[in-house]
C-alpha positions in Angstrom: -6.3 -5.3 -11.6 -4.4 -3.2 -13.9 -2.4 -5.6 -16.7 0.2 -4.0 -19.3 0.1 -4.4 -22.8 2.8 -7.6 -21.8 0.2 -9.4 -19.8 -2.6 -8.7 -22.4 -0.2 -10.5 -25.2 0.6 -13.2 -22.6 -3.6 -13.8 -21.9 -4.2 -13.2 -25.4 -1.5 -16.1 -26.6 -2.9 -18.7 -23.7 -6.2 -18.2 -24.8 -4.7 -19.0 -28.9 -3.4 -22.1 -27.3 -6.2 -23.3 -24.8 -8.6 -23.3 -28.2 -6.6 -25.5 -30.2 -6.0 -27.9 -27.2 -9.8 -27.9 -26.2 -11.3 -28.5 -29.8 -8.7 -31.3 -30.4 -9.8 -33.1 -27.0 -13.3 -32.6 -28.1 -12.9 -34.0 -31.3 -10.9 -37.2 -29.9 -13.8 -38.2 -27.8 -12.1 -36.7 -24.9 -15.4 -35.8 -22.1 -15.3 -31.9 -21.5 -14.8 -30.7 -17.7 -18.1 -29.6 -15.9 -17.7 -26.6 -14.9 -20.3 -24.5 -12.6 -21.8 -21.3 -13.3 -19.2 -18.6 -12.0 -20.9 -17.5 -8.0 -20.2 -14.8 -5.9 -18.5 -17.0 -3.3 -15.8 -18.4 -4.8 -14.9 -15.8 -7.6 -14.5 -18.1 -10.4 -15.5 -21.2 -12.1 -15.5 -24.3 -9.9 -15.3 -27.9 -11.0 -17.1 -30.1 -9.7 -15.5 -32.9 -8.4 -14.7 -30.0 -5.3 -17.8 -30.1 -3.3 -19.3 -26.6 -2.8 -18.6 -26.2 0.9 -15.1 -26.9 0.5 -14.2 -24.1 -1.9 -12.9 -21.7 -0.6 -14.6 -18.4 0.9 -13.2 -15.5 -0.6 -10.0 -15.2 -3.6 -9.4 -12.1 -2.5 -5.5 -12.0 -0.8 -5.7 -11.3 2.7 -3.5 -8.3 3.3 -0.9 -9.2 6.1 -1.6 -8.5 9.9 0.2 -5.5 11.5 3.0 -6.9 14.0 1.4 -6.4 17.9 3.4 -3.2 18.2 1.6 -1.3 15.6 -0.9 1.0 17.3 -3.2 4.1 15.8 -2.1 7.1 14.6 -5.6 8.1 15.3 -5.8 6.6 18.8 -2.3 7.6 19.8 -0.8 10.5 17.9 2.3 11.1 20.4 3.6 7.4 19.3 6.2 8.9 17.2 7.5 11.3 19.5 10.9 10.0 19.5 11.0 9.9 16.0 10.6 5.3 16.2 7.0 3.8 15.7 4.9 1.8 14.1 1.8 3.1 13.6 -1.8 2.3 11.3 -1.9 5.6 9.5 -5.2 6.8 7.6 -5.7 9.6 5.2 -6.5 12.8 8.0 -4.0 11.3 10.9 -1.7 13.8 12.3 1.4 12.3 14.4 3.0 14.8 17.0 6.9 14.4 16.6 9.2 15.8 19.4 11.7 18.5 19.5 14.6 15.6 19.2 13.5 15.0 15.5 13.7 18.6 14.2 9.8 17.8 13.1 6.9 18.9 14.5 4.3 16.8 12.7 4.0 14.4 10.0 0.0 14.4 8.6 -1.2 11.5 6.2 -2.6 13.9 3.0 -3.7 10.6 0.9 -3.9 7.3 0.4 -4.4 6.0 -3.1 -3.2 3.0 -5.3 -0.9 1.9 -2.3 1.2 5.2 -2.7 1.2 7.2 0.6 1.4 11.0 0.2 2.2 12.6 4.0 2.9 16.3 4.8 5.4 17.6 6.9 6.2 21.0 9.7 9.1 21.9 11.4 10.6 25.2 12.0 13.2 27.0 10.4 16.3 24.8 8.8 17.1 23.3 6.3 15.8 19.3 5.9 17.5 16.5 3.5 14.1 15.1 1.9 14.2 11.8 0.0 11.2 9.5 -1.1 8.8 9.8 -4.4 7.7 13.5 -5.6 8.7 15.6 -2.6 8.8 19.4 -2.3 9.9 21.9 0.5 9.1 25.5 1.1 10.7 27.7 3.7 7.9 30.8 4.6 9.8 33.1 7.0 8.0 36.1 8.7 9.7 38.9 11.5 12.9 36.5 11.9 10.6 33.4 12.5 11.1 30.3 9.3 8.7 27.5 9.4 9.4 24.3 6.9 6.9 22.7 5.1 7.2 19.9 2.7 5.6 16.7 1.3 6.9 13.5 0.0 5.1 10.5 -1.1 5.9 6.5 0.0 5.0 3.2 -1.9 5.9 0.2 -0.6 9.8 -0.8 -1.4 10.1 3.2 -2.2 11.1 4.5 1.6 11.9 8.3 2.2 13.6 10.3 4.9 12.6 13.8 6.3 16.3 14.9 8.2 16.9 12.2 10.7 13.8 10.5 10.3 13.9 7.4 7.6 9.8 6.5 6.4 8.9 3.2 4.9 5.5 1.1 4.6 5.3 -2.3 6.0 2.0 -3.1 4.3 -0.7 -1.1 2.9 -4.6 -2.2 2.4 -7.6 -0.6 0.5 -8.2 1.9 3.5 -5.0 2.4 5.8 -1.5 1.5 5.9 1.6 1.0 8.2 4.1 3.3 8.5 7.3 2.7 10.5 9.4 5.8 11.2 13.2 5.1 12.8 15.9 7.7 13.4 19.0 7.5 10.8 
């Protein structure tokens, strides 16, 4: 985990503190806490007045479970075709969009330090584009414009392609959810 300079003063002042304390219980005649070897089941230190088999498993958080209606993008790439889903997206997953949306695909480019970076096609018009470093070009050839653009989501930073708002419900180490809804 990444700390800034804050948390480092805050560690760095509880450890200043936690000496003092421990030295001064040690040279009261207080007994010191037993403390196990750190192991690769629990994480940390355990005392041990809690018996090894109930510590628990893992300290890792569990990341939260997608609601029932969340499906694939891989498995199901027409799910967004109305421009509404919920969908597991993973770095290579294309979504097919419908004629309704203005959009004609939405692909997941990356997925990295739970930022989201997805391309976008349509054809020709112009698109209102909100969400973290986004960019749009217009290549037009013989009369015929096609739209291209990326964006990138986080969650609690949603985006909007047109019509189309884009927000993470939850993102984990190898996929996240994206829900798309019409404005």
């Amino acid at each position: 985990m990444r700390r800034g300079p804050y948390a480092s003063r805050l560690i760095g002042r509880a450890g200043l503190v936690a000496v003092p304390v421990t030295v001064l219980l040690t040279a009261c005649g207080a007994p010191e806490p037993q403390m196990r070897p750190r192991t690769a089941a629990t994480g940390g230190p355990v005392s041990t007045s809690i018996p090894a088999s109930t510590a628990p498993a893992s300290t890792a958080p569990a990341s939260p479970s997608p609601s029932p209606s969340v499906v694939s993008a891989a498995d199901h790439p027409e799910a967004c075709l109305n421009g509404g889903c919920e969908v597991a997206v993973r770095p290579g997953d294309r979504l097919r969009l419908g004629r309704k949306t203005g959009l004609d695909a939405i692909t997941i480019v990356s997925l990295d330090r739970g930022e989201l970076r997805l391309r976008f096609e349509a054809g020709g018009g112009a698109f209102h584009v909100e969400g973290m470093n986004t960019g749009v070009s217009q290549d037009c050839v013989n009369g015929r414009c096609r739209t291209v653009g990326e964006l990138a989501l986080a969650l609690g930073r949603p985006g909007r392609i047109g019509d189309i708002r884009l927000r993470l419900a939850s993102v984990a180490s190898d996929h996240a959810v994206l829900v798309l809804s019409p404005v």
